[in-house]
N, C-alpha and C positions, 0 to 999 in steps of 0.2 A: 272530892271527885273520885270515881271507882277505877282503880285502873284493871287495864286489859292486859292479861296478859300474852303472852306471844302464841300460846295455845289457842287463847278465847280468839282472839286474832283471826287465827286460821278460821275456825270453826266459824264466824262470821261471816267472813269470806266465800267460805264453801254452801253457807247458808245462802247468800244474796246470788251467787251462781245457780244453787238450784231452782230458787224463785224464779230469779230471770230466764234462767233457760226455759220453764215451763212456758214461760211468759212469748218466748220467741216460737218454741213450736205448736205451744195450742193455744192459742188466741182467743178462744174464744171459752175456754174452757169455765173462766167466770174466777176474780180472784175477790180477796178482802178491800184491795184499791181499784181505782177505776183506772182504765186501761181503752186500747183503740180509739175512735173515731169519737164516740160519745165523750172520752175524758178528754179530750183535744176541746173539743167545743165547750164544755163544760168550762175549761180553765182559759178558752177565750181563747182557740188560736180563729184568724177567719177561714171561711170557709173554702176562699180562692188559692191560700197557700197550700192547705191538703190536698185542692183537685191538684197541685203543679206536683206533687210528689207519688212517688208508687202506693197503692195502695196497702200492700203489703209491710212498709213500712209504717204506716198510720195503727193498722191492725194490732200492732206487738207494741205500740207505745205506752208506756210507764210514767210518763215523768207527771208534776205536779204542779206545773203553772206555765206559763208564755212568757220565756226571758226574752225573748223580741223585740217585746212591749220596752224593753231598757235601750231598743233604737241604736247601737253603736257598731255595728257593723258597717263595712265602706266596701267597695268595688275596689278588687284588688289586696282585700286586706289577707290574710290566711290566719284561720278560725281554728282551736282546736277544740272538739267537742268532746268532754271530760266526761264518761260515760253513755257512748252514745247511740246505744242500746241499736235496734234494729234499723235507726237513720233516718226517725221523722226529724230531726233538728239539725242533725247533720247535712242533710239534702236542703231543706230549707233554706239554713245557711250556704250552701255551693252555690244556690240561686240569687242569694246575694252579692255575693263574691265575684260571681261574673268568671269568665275563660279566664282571665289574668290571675284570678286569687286563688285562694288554694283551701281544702279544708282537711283535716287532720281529723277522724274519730278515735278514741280511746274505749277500749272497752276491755272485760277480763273475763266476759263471759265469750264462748266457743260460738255456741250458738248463733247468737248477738251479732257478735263480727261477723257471722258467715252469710247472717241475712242481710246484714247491712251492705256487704261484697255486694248481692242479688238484686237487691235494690239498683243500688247503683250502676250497674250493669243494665235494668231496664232501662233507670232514666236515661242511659247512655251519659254516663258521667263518671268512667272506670278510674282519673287521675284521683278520686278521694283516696288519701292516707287511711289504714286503719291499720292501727296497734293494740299489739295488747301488752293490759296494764292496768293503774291503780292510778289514786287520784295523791296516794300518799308517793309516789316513786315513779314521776311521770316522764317516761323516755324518749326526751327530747332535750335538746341543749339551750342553757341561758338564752334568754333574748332572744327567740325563736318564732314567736307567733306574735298578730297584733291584737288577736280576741280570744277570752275562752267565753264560751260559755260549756254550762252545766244548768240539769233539770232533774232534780230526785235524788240528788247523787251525794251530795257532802254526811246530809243525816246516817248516811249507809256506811259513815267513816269512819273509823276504830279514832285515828290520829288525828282530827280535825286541823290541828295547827302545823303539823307535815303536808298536810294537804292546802293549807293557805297558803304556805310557805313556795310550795310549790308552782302552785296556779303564781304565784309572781317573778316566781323564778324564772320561769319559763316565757313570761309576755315581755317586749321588747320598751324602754322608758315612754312611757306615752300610750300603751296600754292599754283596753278597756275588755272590763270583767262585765256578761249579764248570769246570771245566776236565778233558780227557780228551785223553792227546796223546803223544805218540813222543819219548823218550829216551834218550841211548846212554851207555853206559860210557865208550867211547872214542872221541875224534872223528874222523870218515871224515879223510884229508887233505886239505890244502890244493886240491891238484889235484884230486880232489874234487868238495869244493864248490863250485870256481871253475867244474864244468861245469853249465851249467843245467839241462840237460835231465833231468839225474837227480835233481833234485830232488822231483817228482810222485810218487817214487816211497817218498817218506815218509822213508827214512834221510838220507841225505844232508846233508839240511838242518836234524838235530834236533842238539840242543842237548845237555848234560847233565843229570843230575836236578838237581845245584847247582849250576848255572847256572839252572837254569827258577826253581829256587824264589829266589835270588838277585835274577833279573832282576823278579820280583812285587815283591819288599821294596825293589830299588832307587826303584821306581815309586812305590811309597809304601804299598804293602800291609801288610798282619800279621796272625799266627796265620795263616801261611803252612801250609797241612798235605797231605802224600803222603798218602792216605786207602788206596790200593790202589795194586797192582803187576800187571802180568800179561803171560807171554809169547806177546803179538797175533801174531807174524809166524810162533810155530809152526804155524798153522791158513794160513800160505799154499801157493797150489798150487803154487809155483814151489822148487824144490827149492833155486836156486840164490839165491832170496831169501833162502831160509830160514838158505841157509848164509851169507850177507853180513850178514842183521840179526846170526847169532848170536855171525860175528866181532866186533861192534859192541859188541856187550851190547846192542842195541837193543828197546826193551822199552815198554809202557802203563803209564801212570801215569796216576789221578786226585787230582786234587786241589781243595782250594776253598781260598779267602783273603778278608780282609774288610779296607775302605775303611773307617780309619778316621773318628770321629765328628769328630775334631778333628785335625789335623796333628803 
């Protein structure tokens, strides 16, 4: 496995910052993945949950599948949304949640959090949390939340297993993870992954499906479950993406997992 080091790190980091932020102020600009209202539907969210949210939030969405569809969200529960870009998942979620729950965004992009503030603000739903931060060093205390979810987000992860590590750290025994995210058949090379820049761009840095599910159970997860599959990167505009995710096998996967009650 190619390691990163604390340089490439950055440089990745600063890479999926400037994708995203592009992503949050021009919208419509047209990227290599599918993005707004089209990739929503595309990856199956319904049509009634995006009229309930700002539209502006729909427009800058990024993520790669419908972790919903993993059903484990409860009234009352408090969600934190592990990348949650301009606040189509995020808002979704608070509608779930109901007045009593609570939801938590994480994000590291500037941009991102500042649209997602704006959203929220229109829905009239100002108590959302948003932080910033990383999925590898997520600032919040043990035992703190009862759901995360994440959409697009872990492939983007230099540390994947800091980042499991984490998302368990942080949910309280009893638990539930849904998850929506990019993995390949077969892994780009070494040289590669060792280049940061390509990382933003979603392949690069994804993992396998057994690896993903692997790296949940090493963490301490179980009833680890692939819930759905889907081939995201046929709906991009770029022809020659199309053809690198399909050398990959590179493909959407949701999934959900749950924190057990006792170790």
């Amino acid at each position: 496995m190619v390691v990163i080091t604390t340089h490439q790190r950055d440089v990745i980091f600063d890479a999926v910052r400037a994708m995203y932020t592009a992503v949050a102020r021009y919208p419509d600009r047209g990227y290599d993945f599918p993005t707004g209202r089209a990739a929503c539907e595309f990856v199956r969210y319904p049509a009634d949950r995006l009229d309930a949210i700002p539209a502006a939030a729909v427009e800058s969405f990024a993520g790669v599948g419908y972790p919903f569809a993993a059903d484990v969200i409860r009234k009352r529960d408090v969600v934190l949304d592990v990348g949650s870009g301009s606040g189509t998942d995020t808002l979704i979620a608070r509608i779930l949640v109901g007045d009593q729950g609570q939801v938590i965004g994480l994000d590291m992009t500037a941009a991102m959090q500042e649209k997602l503030r704006r959203n929220a603000r229109v829905m009239g739903v100002e108590d959302v949390e948003i932080l910033d931060g990383n999925a590898e060093a997520i600032p919040l205390p043990d035992a703190s939340v009862d759901v995360v979810t994440s959409n697009g987000v872990i492939n983007l992860v230099p540390d994947k297993a800091a980042a499991f590590r984490e998302i368990c750290r942080v949910l309280r025994p009893g638990g539930r993870v849904q998850v929506a995210d990019i993995v390949v058949a077969s892994l780009p090379s070494d040289g590669c992954r060792s280049q940061p820049e390509l990382w933003a761009e979603c392949i690069v840095g994804a993992t396998t499906e057994a690896d993903c599910v692997a790296g949940f159970e090493r963490a301490g997860f179980r009833d680890v479950e692939v819930l759905d599959r889907l081939d995201y990167f046929s709906r991009s505009a770029s022809e020659e993406t199309r053809r690198i995710a399909s050398g990959f096998g590179a493909h959407a996967i949701v999934m959900r997992a749950l924190k057990p009650i006792r170790p």
